[in-house]
C-alpha positions in Angstrom: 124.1 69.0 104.6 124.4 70.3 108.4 124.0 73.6 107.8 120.8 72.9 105.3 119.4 70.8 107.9 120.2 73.9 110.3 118.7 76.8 108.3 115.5 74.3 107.4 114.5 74.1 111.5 116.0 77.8 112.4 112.4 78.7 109.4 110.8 75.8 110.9 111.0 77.3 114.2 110.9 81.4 113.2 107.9 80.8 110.9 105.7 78.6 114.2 106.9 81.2 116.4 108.8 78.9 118.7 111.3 81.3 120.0 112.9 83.2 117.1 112.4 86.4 116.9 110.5 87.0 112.8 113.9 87.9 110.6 111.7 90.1 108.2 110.7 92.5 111.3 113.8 92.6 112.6 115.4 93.2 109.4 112.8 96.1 108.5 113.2 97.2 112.2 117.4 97.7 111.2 117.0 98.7 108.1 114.0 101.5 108.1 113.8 102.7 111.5 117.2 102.2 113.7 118.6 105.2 114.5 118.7 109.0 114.5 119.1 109.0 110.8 117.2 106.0 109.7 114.3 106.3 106.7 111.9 106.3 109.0 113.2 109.5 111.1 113.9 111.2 107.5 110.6 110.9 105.9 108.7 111.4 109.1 110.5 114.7 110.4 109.8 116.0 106.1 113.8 115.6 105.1 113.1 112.8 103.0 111.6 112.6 99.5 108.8 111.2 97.7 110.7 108.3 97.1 112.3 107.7 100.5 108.5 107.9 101.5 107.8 105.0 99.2 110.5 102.9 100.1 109.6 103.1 104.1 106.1 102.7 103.0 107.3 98.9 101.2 108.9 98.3 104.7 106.1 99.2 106.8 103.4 96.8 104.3 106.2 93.9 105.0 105.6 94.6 108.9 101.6 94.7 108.2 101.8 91.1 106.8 103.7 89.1 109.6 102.2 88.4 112.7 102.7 89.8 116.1 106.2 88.4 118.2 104.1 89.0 121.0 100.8 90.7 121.6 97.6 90.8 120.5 97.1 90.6 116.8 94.3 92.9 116.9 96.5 96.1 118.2 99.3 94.6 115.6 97.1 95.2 112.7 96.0 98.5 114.1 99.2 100.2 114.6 100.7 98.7 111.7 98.1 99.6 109.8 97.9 103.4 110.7 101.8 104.0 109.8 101.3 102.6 106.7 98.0 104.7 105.8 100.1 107.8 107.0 103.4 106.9 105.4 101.0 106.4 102.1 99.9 109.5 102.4 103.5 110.7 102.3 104.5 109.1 99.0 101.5 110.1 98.0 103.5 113.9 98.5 100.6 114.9 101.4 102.3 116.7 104.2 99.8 116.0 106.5 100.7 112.7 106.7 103.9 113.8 108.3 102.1 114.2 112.1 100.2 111.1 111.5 103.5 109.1 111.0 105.4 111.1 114.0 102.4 109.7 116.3 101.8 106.3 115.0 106.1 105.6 114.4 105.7 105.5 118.2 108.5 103.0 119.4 107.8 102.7 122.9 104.2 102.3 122.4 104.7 99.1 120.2 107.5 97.7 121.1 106.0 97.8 124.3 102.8 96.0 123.1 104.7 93.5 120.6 108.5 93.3 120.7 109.6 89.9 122.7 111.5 90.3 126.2 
């Protein structure tokens, strides 16, 4: 019953934005793009497959759906939007979609913009 009750506030309070940081960006953040050899770095660098491509590109449409931790939402949508429209073109099996993903997988410029302190 305690740890119900606990789990029930802990989404009350992610979902409101009252402090948590949103566990689906976090979890996309581990999972796709953490790391030297993470999907993200694979499919953008042209090591990874059609399919990798696809996967990052479910990923990346999870991050276009949440709101900003912090930030305009505005800038959110814009530079979540472009990596998905360049991963896209990726799965799709365009190359040229490999630059635009190098520039708009930028790290420092969002999480500069959007990740919490």
């Amino acid at each position: 019953m305690k740890k119900a009750t606990l789990l029930a506030i802990a989404s009350l309070l992610t979902s409101t934005g009252l402090g948590l940081a949103n566990p689906a960006i976090e979890s996309v953040m581990k999972e796709a793009f953490k790391g030297d050899t993470s999907l993200y770095k694979k499919v953008a660098t042209g090591k990874g497959t059609e399919a990798d491509a696809k996967r990052l590109a479910g990923y990346v449409k999870t991050l276009t759906t949440n709101e900003p931790p912090k930030g305009e939402k505005a800038s959110w949508d814009k530079k979540t939007g472009e990596l998905l429209a360049a991963v896209e073109m990726l799965a799709k099996g365009n190359k040229q979609g490999m630059m635009a993903a190098q520039k708009a997988g930028n790290c420092r410029s969002c999480h500069t913009a959007h990740k919490p302190d």
